[in-house]
Every structure is written in structure tokens, then in C-alpha cells.
C-alpha positions as a printed Julia matrix, in Angstrom:
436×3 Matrix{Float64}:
 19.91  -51.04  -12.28
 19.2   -51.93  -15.8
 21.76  -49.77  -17.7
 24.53  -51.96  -14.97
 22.91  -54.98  -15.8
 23.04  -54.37  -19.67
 26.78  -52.96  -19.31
 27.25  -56.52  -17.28
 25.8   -58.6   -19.92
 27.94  -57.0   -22.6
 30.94  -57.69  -21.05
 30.2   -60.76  -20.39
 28.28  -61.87  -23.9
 30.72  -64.56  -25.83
 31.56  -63.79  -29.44
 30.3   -66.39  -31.79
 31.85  -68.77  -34.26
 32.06  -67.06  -37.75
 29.82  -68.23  -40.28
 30.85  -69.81  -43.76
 29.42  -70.38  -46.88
 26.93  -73.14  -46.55
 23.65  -73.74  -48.75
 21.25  -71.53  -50.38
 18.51  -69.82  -47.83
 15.13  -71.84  -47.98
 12.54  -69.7   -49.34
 10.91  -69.55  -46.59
 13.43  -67.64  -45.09
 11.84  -64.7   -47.63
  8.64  -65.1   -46.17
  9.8   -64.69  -42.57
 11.69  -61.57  -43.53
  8.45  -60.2   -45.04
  6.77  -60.56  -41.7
  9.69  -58.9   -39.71
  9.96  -56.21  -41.84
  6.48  -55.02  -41.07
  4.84  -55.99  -44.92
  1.87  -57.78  -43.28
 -0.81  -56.28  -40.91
 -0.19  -58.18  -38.05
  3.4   -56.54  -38.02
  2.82  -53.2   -39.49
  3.25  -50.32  -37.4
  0.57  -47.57  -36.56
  2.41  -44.01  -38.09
  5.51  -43.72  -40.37
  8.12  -42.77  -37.22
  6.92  -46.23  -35.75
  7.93  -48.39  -39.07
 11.03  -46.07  -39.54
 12.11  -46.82  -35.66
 11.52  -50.56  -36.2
 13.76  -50.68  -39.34
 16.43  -48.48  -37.56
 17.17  -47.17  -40.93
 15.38  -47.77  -44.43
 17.18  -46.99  -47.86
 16.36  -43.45  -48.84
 18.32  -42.81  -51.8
 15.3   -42.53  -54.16
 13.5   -39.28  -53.23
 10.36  -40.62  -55.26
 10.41  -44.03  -53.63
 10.36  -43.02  -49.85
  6.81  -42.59  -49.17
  6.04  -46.28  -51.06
  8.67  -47.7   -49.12
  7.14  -46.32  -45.64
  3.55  -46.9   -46.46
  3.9   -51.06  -47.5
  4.99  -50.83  -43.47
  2.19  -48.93  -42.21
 -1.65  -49.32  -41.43
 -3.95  -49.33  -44.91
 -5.08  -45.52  -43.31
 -0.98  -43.85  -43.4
 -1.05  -42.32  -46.96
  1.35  -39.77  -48.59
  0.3   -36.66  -46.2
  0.99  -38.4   -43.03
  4.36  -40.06  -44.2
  5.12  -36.25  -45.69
  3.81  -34.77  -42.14
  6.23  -36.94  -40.2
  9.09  -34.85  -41.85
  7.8   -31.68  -41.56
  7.15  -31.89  -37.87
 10.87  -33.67  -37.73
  9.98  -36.89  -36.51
 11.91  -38.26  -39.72
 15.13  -37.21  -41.0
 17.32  -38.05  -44.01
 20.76  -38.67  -44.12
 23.98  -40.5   -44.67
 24.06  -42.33  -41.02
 25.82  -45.43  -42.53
 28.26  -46.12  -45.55
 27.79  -43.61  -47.77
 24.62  -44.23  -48.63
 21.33  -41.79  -47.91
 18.94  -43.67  -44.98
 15.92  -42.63  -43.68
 15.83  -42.68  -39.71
 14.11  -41.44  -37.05
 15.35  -37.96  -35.64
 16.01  -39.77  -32.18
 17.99  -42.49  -33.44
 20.16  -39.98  -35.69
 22.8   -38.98  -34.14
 23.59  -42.02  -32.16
 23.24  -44.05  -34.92
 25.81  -41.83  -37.3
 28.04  -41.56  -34.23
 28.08  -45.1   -34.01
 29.11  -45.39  -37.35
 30.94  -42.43  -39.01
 34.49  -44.16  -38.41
 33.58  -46.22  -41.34
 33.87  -43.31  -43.4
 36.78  -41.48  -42.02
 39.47  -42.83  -44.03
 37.3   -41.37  -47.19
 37.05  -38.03  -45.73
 40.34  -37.95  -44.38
 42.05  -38.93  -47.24
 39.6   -36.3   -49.46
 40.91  -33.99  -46.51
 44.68  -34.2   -46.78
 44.4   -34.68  -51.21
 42.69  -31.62  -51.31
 44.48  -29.69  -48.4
 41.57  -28.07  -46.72
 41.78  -29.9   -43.61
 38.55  -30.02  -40.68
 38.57  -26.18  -40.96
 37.11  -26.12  -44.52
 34.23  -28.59  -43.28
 34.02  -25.83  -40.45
 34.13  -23.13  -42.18
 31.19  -24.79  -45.25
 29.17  -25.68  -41.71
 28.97  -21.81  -40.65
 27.97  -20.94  -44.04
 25.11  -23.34  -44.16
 24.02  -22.46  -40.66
 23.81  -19.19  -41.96
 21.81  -19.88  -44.7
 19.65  -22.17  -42.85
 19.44  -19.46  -40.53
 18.18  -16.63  -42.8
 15.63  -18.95  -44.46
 13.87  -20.15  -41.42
 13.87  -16.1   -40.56
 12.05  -15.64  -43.56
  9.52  -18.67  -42.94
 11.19  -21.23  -44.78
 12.0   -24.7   -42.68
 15.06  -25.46  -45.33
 17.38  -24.84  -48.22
 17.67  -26.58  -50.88
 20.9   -28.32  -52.42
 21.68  -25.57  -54.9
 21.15  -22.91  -52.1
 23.75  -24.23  -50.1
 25.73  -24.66  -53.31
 25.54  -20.8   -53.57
 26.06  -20.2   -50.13
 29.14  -22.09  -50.43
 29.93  -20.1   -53.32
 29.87  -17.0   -52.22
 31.7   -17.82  -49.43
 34.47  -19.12  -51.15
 35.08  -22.39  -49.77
 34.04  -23.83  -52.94
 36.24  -22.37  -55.13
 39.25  -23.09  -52.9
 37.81  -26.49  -52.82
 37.92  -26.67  -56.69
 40.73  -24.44  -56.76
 43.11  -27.45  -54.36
 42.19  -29.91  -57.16
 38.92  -31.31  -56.77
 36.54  -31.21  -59.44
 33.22  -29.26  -58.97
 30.63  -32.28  -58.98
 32.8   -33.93  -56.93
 33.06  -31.15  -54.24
 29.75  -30.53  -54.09
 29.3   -34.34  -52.89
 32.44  -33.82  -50.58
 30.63  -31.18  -48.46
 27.59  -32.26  -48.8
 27.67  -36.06  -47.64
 30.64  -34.53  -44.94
 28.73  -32.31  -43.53
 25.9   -34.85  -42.87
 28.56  -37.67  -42.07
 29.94  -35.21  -38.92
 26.14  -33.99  -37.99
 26.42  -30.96  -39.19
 23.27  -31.14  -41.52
 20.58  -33.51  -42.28
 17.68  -33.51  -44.77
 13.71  -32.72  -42.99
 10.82  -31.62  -44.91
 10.33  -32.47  -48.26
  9.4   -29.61  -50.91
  9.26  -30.9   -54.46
 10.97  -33.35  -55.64
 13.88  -33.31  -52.73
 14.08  -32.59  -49.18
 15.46  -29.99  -47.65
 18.46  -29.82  -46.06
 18.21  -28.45  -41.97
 20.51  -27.73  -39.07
 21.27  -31.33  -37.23
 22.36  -29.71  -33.99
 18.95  -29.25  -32.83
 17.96  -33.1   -32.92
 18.72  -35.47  -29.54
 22.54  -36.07  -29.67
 24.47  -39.41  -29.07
 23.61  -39.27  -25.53
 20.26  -40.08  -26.2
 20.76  -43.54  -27.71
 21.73  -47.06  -25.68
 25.13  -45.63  -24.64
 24.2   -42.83  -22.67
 26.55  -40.73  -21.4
 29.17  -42.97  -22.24
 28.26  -42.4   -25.9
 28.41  -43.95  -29.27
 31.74  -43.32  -31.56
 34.39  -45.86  -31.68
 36.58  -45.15  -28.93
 34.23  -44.25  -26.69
 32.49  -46.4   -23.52
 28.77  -46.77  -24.92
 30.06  -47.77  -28.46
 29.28  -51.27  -28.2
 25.69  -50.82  -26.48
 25.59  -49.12  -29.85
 26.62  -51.57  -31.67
 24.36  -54.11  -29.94
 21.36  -52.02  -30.62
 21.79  -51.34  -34.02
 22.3   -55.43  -34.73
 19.0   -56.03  -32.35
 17.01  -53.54  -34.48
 18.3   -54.87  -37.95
 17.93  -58.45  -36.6
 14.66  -58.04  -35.77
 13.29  -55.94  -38.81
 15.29  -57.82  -41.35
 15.63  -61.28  -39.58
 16.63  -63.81  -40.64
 19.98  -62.12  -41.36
 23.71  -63.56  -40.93
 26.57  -61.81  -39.89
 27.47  -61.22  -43.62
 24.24  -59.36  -43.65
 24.96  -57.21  -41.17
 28.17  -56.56  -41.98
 27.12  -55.0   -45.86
 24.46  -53.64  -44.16
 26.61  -51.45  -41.95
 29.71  -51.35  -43.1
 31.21  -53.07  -40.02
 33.87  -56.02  -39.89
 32.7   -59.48  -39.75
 33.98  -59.62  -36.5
 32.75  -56.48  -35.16
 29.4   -57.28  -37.01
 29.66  -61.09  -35.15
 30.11  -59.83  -31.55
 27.14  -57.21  -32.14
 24.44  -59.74  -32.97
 25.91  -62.25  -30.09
 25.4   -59.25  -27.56
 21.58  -58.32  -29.25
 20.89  -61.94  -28.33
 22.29  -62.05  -24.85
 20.82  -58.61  -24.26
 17.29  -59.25  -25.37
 17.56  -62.81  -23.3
 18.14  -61.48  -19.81
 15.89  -61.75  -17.58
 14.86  -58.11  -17.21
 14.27  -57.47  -20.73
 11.16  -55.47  -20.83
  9.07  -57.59  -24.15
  7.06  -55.81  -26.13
  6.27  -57.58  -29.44
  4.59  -54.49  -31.2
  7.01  -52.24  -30.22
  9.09  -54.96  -32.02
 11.33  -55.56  -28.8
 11.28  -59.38  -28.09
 13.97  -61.84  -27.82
 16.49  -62.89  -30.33
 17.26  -66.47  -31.29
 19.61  -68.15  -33.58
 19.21  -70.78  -36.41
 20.22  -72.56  -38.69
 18.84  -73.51  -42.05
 19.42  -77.06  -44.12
 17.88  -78.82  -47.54
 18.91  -76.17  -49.57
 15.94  -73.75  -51.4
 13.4   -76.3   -50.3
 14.77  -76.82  -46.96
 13.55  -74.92  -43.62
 15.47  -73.14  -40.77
 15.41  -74.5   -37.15
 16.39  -72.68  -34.19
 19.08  -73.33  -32.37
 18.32  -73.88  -28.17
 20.42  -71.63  -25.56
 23.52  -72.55  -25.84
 23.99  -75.17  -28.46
 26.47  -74.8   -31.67
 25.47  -74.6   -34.86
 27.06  -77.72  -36.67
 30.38  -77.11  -38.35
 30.28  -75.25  -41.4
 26.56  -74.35  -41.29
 26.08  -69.88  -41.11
 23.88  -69.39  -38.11
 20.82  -66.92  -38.63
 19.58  -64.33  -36.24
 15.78  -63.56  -35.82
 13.43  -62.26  -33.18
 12.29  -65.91  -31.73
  8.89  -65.62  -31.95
  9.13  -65.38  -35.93
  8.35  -68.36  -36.91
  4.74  -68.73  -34.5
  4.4   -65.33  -36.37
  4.69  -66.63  -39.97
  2.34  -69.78  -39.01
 -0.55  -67.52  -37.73
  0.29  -64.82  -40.77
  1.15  -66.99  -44.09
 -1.64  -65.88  -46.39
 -0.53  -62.29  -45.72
  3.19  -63.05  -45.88
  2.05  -65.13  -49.43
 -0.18  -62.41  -50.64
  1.46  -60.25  -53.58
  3.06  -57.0   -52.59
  4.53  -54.15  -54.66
  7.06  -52.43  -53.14
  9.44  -49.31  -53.74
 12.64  -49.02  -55.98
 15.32  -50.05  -53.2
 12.99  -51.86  -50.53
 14.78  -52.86  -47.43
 13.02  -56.36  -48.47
 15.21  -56.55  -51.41
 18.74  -54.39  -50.94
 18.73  -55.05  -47.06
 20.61  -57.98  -47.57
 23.5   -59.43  -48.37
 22.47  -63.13  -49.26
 18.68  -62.39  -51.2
 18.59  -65.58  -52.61
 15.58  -66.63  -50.97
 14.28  -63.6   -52.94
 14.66  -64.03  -56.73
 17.91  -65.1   -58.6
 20.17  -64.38  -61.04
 17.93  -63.43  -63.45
 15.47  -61.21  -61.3
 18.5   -59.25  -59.86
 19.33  -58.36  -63.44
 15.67  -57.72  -64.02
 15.47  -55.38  -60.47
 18.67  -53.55  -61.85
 19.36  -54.03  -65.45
 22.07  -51.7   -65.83
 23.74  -52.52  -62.66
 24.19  -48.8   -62.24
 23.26  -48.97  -58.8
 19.63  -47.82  -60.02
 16.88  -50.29  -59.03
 12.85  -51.03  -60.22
 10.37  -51.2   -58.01
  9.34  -55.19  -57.65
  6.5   -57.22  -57.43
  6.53  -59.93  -54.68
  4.49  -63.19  -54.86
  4.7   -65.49  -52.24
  7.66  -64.78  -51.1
  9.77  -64.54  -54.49
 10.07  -61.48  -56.96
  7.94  -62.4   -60.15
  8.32  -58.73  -61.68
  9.0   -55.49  -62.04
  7.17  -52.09  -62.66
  9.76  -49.5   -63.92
  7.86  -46.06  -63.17
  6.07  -45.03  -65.88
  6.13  -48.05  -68.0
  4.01  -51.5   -67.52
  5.11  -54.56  -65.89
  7.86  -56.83  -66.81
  7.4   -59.99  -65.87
 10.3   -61.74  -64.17
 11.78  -64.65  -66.27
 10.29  -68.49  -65.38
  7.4   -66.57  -63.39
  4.17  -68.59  -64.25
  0.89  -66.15  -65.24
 -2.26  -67.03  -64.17
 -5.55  -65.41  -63.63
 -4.93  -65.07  -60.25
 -1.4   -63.85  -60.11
 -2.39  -61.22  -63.05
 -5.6   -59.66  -60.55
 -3.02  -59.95  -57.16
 -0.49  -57.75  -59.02
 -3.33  -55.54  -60.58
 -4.83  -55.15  -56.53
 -1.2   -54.42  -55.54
 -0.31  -51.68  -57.89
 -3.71  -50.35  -57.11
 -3.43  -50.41  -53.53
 -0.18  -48.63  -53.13
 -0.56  -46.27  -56.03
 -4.33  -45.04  -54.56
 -2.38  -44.76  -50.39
 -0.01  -42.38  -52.18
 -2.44  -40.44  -54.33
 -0.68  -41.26  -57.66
């Protein structure tokens, strides 16, 4: 009865009105993300697989940086062995579910997830495909080599390879060279098979040993059958792609809320219009009356909103049913946020150091609420795509702690005795969870 009613109420859900470029977020829009995203105990989730599930997906291409990113979302008790546990015992995976760029997910929400998803990369491998001539039977014929490999090494005790086994494996086999051979140059064809081979399920990263993680057979994890489509699946094309869809804008609406469509749409990749209709069906879905609630488990209902008065303004949300006024972006958040934020804003306030690309920071498109200009040049100085880990203060980035060097204070940010000994507790508290 509920999987008919929730195909029912996606057919039925209405898209919504596309947003446009309005005024800046209020900043308190930054402190209600820092609640949803699990940063203050009231939010935070019991074990690592719980704050990972939440998310749906948290940034992962920083080896060093997962276990920070994990533990800000977790009770004070998760350190660096539990977080390092939940990949060894595959309850956390990494990958590239979602353009191009490495994620952390559960090992449920995987497959369904990348299924959802991978059409937003098949023009790139196609194209790589057809340029270099090797077709869907080189990625084939790379995947039985890594099994292979895999294989041998979990004979021999070993949960993984690493990168530059597979390298070798590939190699030997020779669909490397004819790789390199067709045209493509060697760094570049090591990415190729590597990020295809994850992009198609083939492989995806589990425990970590050292200073990477290594790289497993996906088969074995719950396929796209397990996620909100069912049997009817996940891909585009298929029946259950938009319960996908819907789920994957519920989750990231209601760990990273408030988001726009805009949001969502960098976030995954998706059209504006594909990224529109998802967040109006995570509302109608998580609005019907036989939702099943539960707030910790982070499913509650979504609401919409709208925010006005610029960085000093507030958001208000908009009743069932009613338009947003023309020309103002309407917001998505779970709808008990803002009760949340009024029983929670000395936590949310508090001063938080978090990881080199934090969800809180690169989840978004719009992070103006966050820091400006200046900070995001601060965060990522180069803009080589390589960002510092930051220091929050009441809801706005006031600096930055580069590992291995001391702070660097954010331009405008005003020191004071009490700021310097928040930031001080911060760095401690992190640094003494994860043992450094």
C-alpha cells in the first residue's frame, strides 16, 4: 500500500515555479544549515553510517579530511577507530556516485544512488569511449582484470588493492597500453578506468590502509533494487528513476536545508528542471498522510520558504499551497528547522572547525550566508579546486587552519578573548576525537 501510494503521489506532485536571482541569503540561513547538517548535538547522529546516511553523500575527495568531516556529525564518543571501523566492516564506501567527484556514502545507498545518476556522466565516458576506440569492452575487459586482482588479494588475506596494484594489473594485462597506445595519455588513462569503472559499479573504495583506501569489488553491495525504486529501479529510463530522484532531493534537503533548486542542481549535476520537480515531489512525499516521521532518523516533513531583507533579513515559510511572490527563489528545508534552531542556537553559534571540503561549506551553490568574497579566496587561495579546513563562528567563516601551519584569520573577522579560546577549544576538540 505505501509503495502505490508514493508511486500515486509522484505522479500526481506539481512541478514548481523556477526560482530567480533574488537577494542575498540571511545569515541565519547558515545557522539553520549547521543544525541540519548534524554540527550540533541535538542533531548529530549516534555512529558514522548514521551521519553518512543522513547526508546521502558527503565530499570525500580529501583522503586526510574524511574522518574530521564524519566526526563534527557524530556523538563527542565516535573518534578515528570507529569512523575507520565503519569501512572496514563495509558499512561505508567511497566513490564517484555523482559528477565526477569522489563522495562518501553508505554501502546501501550506493548503487541506487550512482544508478540514479551515472547518465550525467555518460556523454564523458562515451565520448572518452569512441576518441580512444576501445569501446564498453575495454571497461569490460579492465573490470575482469581488477576482479582478478581483487580476487587473489582477498585469497591471500588482504580486503583490497591499492591504486597502483590495479595500475599493474591493468598493465600486465594490456588494456593499458592499448589504452595509451589509441591516443590517450597515461595519467589520463589511469583516471579513465579508474573513475569508469566506479561510475558503472564495477569498483568502489572500502577500507582504508595508509594514506588511501582501497579499492574493492562493488558487485557484492545491495544493488539499485534496494533503494526507493524497487524493482522498478533507478537509471534514467527506467520506472523507479524519479522515486530516486525524489529521495535523493529529500535527503539533501533535509541535511543541507535550506537549499534552492540551484543548490541541488550543482550539487548533483541534474537540470534545473529535473532538480525543480525532485524537491516538489520530496515535499509532497514527506507531506502525505502516511509518512512514517521520525525526526532522528532525520525523516520529517519538508516545507518551503522564502527569505527577504537581504543578509539581515530572515526566511519565512511558505503555508501548503501558497506561491512564493514573483521573483523571490523559494527554499526547501525539513519544517521543523526553524523550532530546531530556536531550542539549539548557542550550539548552532558555538565555533566549529571543520574538514577541508565540509558539506557545510562546498555543499552549496549560493554560500553566501557563509563567508564572502574574501573568505572563499581565503578557504581556496589558489582556486585549484584545493580547499583549507575553516573555522566557523556563529554561523560565518572567521578563518582558516591550513594543515600543518597556524591559523589565518579571515579578513574583517574581529579577535577577542573569547573568539581566540572558542577556536583554541575547537581545534582541540576535533584534533584530540581523531588522535592527531
Amino acid at each position: 500500500h505505501g509503495r502505490r501510494r508514493i508511486a500515486a503521489v509522484l505522479m500526481a506532485a506539481r512541478p514548481v515555479r523556477k526560482a530567480s536571482a533574488g537577494e542575498p541569503l540571511p545569515r541565519e540561513a547558515s545557522l539553520l544549515r549547521i543544525v541540519a547538517q548534524g554540527l550540533v548535538p541535538a542533531t548529530a547522529a549516534a555512529d558514522p553510517a548514521e551521519a553518512v546516511r543522513r547526508q546521502l553523500a558527503i565530499q570525500g575527495q580529501q583522503v586526510s579530511a574524511i574522518p574530521h568531516a564524519i566526526a563534527s556529525r557524530t556523538a563527542p564518543e565516535v573518534g578515528r577507530s570507529r569512523i575507520e571501523e565503519a569501512f572496514a566492516v563495509g558499512e561505508l564506501v567511497r566513490s564517484w556516485p555523482m559528477r565526477g567527484t569522489v563522495h562518501i556514502t553508505t554501502a546501501d545507498d550506493h548503487h541506487w544512488m550512482r544508478a540514479a545518476l551515472v547518465h550525467r556522466l555518460s556523454n564523458w565516458m562515451r565520448v572518452d569511449e569512441e576518441r580512444f576506440g576501445h569501446g564498453s569492452a575495454g571497461m569490460e575487459r579492465a573490470a575482469r582484470a581488477a576482479w582478478e586482482t581483487i580476487d587473489r588479494a582477498r585469497a591471500a588475506g588482504r580486503p583490497g588493492v591499492t591504486r597502483a596494484e590495479l595500475v599493474e594489473a591493468w598493465d600486465d594485462d594490456g588494456v593499458l597500453p592499448d589504452l595509451i597506445a589509441s591516443g590517450a595519455p597515461e595519467g589520463y588513462a589511469k583516471r579513465h578506468l579508474v573513475v569508469g569503472l566506479h561510475a558503472i559499479g564495477a569498483l568502489v573504495q572500502g577500507p582504508r590502509d595508509g594514506g588511501e583506501h582501497l579499492i574493492i569489488d562493488a558487485r557484492p553491495l545491495p544493488g539499485a533494487q534496494a533503494g526507493p525504486g524497487g524493482s522498478r529501479g533507478a537509471a534514467k529510463g527506467e520506472e523507479g528513476h524519479r522515486a530516486a530522484l525524489a529521495e535523493i532531493a529529500r535527503r539533501y534537503a533535509t541535511s543541507h536545508g535550506p537549499v534552492s533548486v540551484e543548490d541541488l542542481a550543482r550539487w548533483t549535476t541534474l537540470p534545473k528542471g529535473e532538480a525543480a520537480r525532485a524537491l516538489a515531489d520530496a515535499v509532497e512525499l514527506t507531506n502525505a498522510e502516511d509518512y512514517a516521521v521520525d525526526p532522528r532518523g532525520g525523516a520529517v516533513p519538508l516545507a518551503r520558504a522564502v527569505a527577504s531583507g537581504g543578509a539581515r533579513g530572515s526566511l519565512r515559510l511558505l503555508g501548503p499551497g501558497e506561491d512564493a511572490p514573483a521573483g523571490t527563489p523559494v527554499l526547501y528545508l525539513r519544517a521543523d528547522l526553524p523550532d530546531l534552531l530556536a531550542s539549539n542556537r548557542k550550539d548552532a553559534e558555538r565555533t566549529l572547525f571543520l574538514a577541508s571540503f565540509d558539506e557545510l561549506h562546498v555543499g552549496y551553490k549560493d554560500r553566501g550566508c557563509l563567508t564572502d568574497d574574501d573568505g572563499e579566496r581565503l578557504i581556496c587561495p589558489s582556486m585549484n579546486g584545493m580547499f583549507r579546513p575553516i573555522l566557523v563562528d556563529r554561523g560565518r567563516v572567521v578563518a582558516v587552519r591550513p594543515v600543518g601551519a597556524g591559523l589565518i584569520w579571515a579578513p574583517g573577522t574581529r579577535r577577542s578573548a573569547r573568539l581566540d579560546k572558542d577556536v583554541d577549544r575547537a581545534v582541540r576538540g576535533i584534533e584530540g576525537r581523531l588522535g592527531r
